[in-house]
C-alpha positions, 0 to 999 in steps of 0.5 A: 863659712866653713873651718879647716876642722870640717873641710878636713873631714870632707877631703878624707875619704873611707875605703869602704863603709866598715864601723871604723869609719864612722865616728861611735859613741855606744848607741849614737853615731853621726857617720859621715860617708864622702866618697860619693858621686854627690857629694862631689858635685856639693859646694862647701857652703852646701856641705856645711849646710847638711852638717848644720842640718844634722844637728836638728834631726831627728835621732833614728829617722834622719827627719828636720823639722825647717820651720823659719825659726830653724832656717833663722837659726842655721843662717845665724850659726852658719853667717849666711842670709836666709837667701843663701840658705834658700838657694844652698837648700834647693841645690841639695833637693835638686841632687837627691841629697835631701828630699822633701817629705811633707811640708816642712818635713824633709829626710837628708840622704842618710847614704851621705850623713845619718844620725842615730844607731848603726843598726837602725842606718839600715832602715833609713837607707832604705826608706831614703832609697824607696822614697827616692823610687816612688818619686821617680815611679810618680815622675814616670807616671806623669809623663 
C-alpha cells in the first residue's frame, strides 16, 4: 500500500535530469528520475517496492544484499506477503529495473532511483548500462 506522499512523487515528472531535480543534502542524494518508459509500465505496488529497496542499498553502488531477513522485513514495512514481494520483484527483473548481480546481490536501475553522490551516479550508470549489454551479449551468444 502506497501514501499519497509517494504517489505524489511518481506522478511529478522532471524536464530534464539537471540537480535541481533530485532531492541534495551535501554529499548524499536519493534522486528519483520517472519520466522514463519503464517506469511507466510499473504498478504502484512495484514502485514503492523499489523505493523500499533503496533504503537498503548500499551507498555509492546502488547494490541490495536480499537475504530472507531483508525480503521479511520489506514485506512487513510495506504489509504485503512475501508472495507479492516475489512476484512485484520478478516483474521489476523482468523490465530491466533491477538486475541480478550474483546470488542475492542485486543492482537497481540507478537511471530510475540511485543512492549515493552526484558524482558518483555517473559511475553506477554506467556499470548498470554495461551490465545490461554483456547480458544481452550472453543472450545473443546463446542462440
Amino acid at each position: 500500500m502506497t501514501n499519497n506522499r509517494t504517489q505524489m512523487l511518481f506522478e511529478s515528472e522532471f524536464k530534464d535530469e539537471s540537480e535541481s531535480n533530485w532531492n541534495l543534502k551535501s554529499d548524499f542524494f536519493v534522486g528519483v528520475f520517472v519520466n522514463s518508459r519503464q517506469y511507466k509500465t510499473c504498478t504502484k505496488t512495484q514502485l514503492a517496492l523499489m523505493l523500499a529497496l533503496s533504503r537498503y542499498c548500499t551507498l555509492y553502488s546502488n547494490c541490495v544484499d536480499l537475504s530472507s531477513s531483508t525480503r521479511k522485513s520489506i514485506c512487513r514495512s510495506m504489509n504485503i506477503k512475501v508472495a507479492t514481494f516475489n512476484n512485484q520483484f520478478s516483474a521489476l527483473c523482468k523490465t530491466d529495473l533491477i538486475i541480478k548481480l550474483v546470488d542475492s546481490k542485486y543492482m537497481l536501475n540507478p537511471w530510475l532511483l540511485y543512492r549515493g553522490s552526484n558524482r558518483s551516479a555517473q559511475k553506477a550508470r554506467s556499470k548498470f548500462d554495461e551490465l545490461l549489454l554483456k547480458r544481452e551479449e550472453k543472450w545473443l551468444s546463446e542462440i
